[in-house]
C-alpha positions in Angstrom: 20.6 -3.0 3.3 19.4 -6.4 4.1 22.2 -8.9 6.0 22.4 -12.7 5.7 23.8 -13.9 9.5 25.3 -17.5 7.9 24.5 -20.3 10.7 23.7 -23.7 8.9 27.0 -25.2 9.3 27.6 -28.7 11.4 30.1 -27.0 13.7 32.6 -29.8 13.0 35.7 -28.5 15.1 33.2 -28.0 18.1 32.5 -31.1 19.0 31.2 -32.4 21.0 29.6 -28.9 21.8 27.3 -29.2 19.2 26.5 -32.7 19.1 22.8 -31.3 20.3 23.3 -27.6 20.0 23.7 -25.7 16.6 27.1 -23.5 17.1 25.1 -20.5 16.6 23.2 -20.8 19.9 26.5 -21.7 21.8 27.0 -18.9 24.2 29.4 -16.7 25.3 29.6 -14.1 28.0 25.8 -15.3 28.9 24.5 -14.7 25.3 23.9 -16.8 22.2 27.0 -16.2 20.0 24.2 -14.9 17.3 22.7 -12.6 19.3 26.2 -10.1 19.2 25.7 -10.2 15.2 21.8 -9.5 15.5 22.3 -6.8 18.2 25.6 -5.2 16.1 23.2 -5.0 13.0 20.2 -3.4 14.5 22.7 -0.9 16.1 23.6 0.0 13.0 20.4 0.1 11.5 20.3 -2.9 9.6 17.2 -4.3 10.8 16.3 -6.9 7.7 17.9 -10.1 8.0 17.8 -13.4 6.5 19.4 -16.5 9.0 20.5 -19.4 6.8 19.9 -22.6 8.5 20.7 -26.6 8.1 21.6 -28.4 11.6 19.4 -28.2 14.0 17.8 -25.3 12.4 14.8 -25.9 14.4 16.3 -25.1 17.5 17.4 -21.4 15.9 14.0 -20.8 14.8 12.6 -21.3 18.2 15.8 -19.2 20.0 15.6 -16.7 18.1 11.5 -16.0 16.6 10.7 -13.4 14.3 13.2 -11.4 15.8 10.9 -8.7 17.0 12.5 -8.6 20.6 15.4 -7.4 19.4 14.0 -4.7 17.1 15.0 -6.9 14.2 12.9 -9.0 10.9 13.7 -12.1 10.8 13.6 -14.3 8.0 14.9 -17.9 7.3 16.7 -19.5 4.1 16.0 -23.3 5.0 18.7 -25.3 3.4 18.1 -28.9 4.4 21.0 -31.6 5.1 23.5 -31.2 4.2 24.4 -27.2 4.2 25.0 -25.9 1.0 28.6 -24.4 1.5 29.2 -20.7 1.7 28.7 -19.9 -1.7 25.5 -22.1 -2.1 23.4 -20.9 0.9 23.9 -17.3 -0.2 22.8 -18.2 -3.4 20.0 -20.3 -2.0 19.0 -16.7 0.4 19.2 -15.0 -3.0 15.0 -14.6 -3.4 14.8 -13.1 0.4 17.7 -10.7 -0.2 16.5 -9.3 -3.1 18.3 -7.0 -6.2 20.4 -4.8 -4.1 23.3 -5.4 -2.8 23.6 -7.1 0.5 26.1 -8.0 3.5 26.6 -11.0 5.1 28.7 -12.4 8.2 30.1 -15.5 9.6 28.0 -16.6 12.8 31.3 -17.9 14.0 32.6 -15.3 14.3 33.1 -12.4 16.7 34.0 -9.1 16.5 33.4 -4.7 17.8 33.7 -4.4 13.7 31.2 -1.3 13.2 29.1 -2.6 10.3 27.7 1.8 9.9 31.2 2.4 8.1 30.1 -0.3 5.3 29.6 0.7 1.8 26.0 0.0 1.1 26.8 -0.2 -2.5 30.0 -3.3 -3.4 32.6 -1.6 -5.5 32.3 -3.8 -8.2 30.9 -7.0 -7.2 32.1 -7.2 -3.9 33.5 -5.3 -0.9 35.3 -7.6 2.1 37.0 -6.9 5.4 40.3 -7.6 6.0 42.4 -8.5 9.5 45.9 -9.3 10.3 46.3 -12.9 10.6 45.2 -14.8 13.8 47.9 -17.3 14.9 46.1 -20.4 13.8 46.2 -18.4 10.2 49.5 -17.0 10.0 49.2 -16.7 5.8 46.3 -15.2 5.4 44.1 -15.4 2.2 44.5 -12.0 0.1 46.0 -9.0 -0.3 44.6 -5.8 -0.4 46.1 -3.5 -2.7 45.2 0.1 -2.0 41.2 -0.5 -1.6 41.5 -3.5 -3.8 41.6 -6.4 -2.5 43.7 -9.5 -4.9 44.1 -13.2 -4.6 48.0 -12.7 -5.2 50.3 -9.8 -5.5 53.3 -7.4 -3.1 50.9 -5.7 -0.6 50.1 -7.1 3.2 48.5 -10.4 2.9 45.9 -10.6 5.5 42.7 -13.1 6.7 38.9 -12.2 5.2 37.2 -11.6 8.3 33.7 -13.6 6.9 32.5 -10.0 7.1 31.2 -8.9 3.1 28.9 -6.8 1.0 28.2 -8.7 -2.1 26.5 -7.8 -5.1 23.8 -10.3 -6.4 25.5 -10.3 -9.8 28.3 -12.1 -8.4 26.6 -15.0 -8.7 25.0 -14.6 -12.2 26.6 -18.2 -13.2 26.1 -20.0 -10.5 23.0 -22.8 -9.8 21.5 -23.8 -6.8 23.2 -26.6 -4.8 27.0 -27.6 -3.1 29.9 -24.4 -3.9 32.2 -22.4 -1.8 32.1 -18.9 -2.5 36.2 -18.6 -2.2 36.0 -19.3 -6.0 33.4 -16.6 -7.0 35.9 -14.1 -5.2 39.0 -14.9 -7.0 37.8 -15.2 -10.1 36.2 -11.3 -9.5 39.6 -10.2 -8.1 41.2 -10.9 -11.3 38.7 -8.8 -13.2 39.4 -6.0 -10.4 35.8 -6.0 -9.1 37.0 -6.8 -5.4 37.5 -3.9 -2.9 38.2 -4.4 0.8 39.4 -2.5 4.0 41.4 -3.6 6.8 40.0 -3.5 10.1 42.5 -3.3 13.5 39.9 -3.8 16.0 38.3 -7.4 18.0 37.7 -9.9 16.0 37.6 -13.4 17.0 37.7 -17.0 14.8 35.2 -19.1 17.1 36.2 -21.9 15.5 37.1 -23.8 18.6 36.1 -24.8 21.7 39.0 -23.6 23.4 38.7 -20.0 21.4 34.9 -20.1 22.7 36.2 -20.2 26.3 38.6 -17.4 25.7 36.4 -15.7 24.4 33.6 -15.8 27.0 36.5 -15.4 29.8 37.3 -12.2 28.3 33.4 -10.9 27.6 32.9 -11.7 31.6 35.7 -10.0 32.7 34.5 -7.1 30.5 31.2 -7.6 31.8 31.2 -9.1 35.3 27.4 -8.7 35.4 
């Protein structure tokens, strides 16, 4: 299984962190925030991957290489400026990613999730992780339903963790440019091609500056070294 790492956003709600850093190489407990997907994947054997990159995309290239030195391949879907949204730059990755089906993470995100226990084939068209809702996201954004996971309906409504195996022909329809992938997901949960699991363990929403200070006070209290 390949995995797309997605890291071409602006980093908006980090200012003004990233006024001359892409949010990807912001760092946290003395690493770039990147580097824990990169090192999680090749633990779990997932050694192909694809980085998507827009802002300061240059300086991710150079940080991170080919990346041979962390027993990883490296390749980069080049979006330009603006980002394409969610759903566009994993569309726009599509050709690197290939016919099989693929996962893909948030790179602001962090988390101990064990990417092993993953189908490597989507049930259906896709197959997302699932957490109880953070504080700043106390309604969540579906439901899983037994292994289904549904826009609406009576079971726990949790938060999508940005954590997802997709199949390529979720986005039969779609063209290259601007779309959010929320759409493509609904729109396959109501034809019952959604599964999902819930996941109890860390997982973080670095969305924030002050969440990225948490978060590297509690990786260097982990790790004093």
């Amino acid at each position: 299984m390949k995995a797309l790492i997605l890291a071409a956003g602006r980093g908006e709600r980090m200012r003004p962190l990233t006024d001359d850093t892409p949010k990807p190489l912001l760092q946290v407990g003395g690493k770039f925030l990147i580097e824990y997907h990169i090192e999680a994947l090749v633990r779990a054997g997932i050694e192909e991957l694809v980085i998507n990159v827009s802002y300061l995309g240059a300086n991710i290239r150079a940080a991170l290489g080919d990346g041979a030195r962390y027993g990883a391949s490296i390749q980069y879907s080049d979006e330009g400026t603006p980002a394409l949204e969610t759903g566009g730059g994993i569309f726009r990755a599509l050709p690197i990613l290939g016919n099989a089906p693929f996962l893909v993470v948030n790179g602001d995100i962090w988390t101990s999730f064990p990417y092993r226990q993953l189908p490597f084939r989507a049930f259906g068209l896709a197959h997302l992780v699932l957490v109880d809702n953070p504080t700043h996201h106390p309604d969540g954004d579906f439901v899983l339903s037994g292994q289904r996971v549904l826009a609406e309906g009576d079971g726990p409504r949790l938060t999508f963790s940005g954590i997802g195996v997709y199949h390529p022909a979720l986005f039969d329809d779609c063209r290259d440019g601007h779309f959010p992938l929320a759409p493509l997901l609904r729109q396959a949960m109501a034809a019952g091609r959604v599964s999902g699991e819930r996941y109890g363990g860390q997982w973080v929403d670095v969305g924030t500056p002050q969440r990225l200070q948490a978060l590297d006070r509690q990786l260097r209290q982990r790790d004093p070294s």
